[in-house]
N, C-alpha and C positions, 0 to 999 in steps of 0.2 A: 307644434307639439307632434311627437311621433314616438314609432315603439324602436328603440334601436338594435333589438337582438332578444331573442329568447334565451334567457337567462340559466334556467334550472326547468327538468324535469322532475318532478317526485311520483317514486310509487310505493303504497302501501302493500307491507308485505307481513308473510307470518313469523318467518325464520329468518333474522338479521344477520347472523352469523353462516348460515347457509347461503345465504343470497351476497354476503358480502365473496365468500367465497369464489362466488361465478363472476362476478364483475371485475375481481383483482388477481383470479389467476387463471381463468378462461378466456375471458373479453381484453385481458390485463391493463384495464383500469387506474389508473392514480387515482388511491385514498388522497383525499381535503383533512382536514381541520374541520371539525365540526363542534359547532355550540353546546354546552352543557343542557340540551334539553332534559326535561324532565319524562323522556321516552324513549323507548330505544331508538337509534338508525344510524346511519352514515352516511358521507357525501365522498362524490368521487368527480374528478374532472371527466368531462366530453370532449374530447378535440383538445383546443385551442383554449377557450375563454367557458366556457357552457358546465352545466354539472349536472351530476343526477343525486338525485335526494332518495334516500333508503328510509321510510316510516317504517318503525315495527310496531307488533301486536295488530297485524290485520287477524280478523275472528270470522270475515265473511269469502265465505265459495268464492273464487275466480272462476269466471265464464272464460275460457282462453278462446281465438279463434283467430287465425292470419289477419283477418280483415276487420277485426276486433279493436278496441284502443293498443295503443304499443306508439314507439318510438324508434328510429332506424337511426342505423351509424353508417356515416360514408368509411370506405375504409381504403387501406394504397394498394391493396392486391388482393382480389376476391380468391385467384384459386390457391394462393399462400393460407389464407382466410379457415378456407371451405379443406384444406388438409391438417391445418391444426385442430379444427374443429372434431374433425373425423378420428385424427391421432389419439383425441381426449373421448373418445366414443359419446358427442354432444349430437342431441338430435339436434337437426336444423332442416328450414325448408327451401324450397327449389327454387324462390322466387327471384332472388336475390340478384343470377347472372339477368333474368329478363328484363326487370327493374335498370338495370346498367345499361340493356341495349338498346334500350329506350332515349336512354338521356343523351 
């Protein structure tokens, strides 16, 4: 018995429509097919195989903080990455190239 792969991330969020917006034309994202839940959200592909799960109607304060919970994407070219990000006036932070020259 073993785990073969992390499947899905889900985060709960306030604004579905807001949030889906960042993930499908900031991050550009592939929207999934998603269940007739009985709550708002969405799913969207990671990579290859992986998804992330959009909960709506979060009602509780996010505590944000780098080193906080979160989830990281490999990507094929950090300063292609880090100019589009810029182009869309998205804040982001510096860790990202050190994280790389690490690995």
């Amino acid at each position: 018995m073993k785990t073969l792969e992390l499947n899905h991330v889900a985060i709960h969020v306030e604004d579905v429509e807001r949030t889906c917006d960042f993930y499908a034309n900031v991050l550009q994202l592939t929207p999934l097919p998603r269940p007739g839940f009985d709550f708002p959200g969405a799913w969207f592909l990671l990579g290859a195989v992986q998804e992330l799960h959009i909960i709506g109607n979060r009602e509780e304060d996010v505590n944000g903080h780098p080193r906080g919970n979160h989830f990281a994407l490999m990507v094929d070219d950090i300063d292609a990455w880090e100019a589009h990000l810029d182009s869309l006036e998205v804040r982001w932070i510096q860790t990202l190239k050190a994280i790389q020259q690490i690995a």
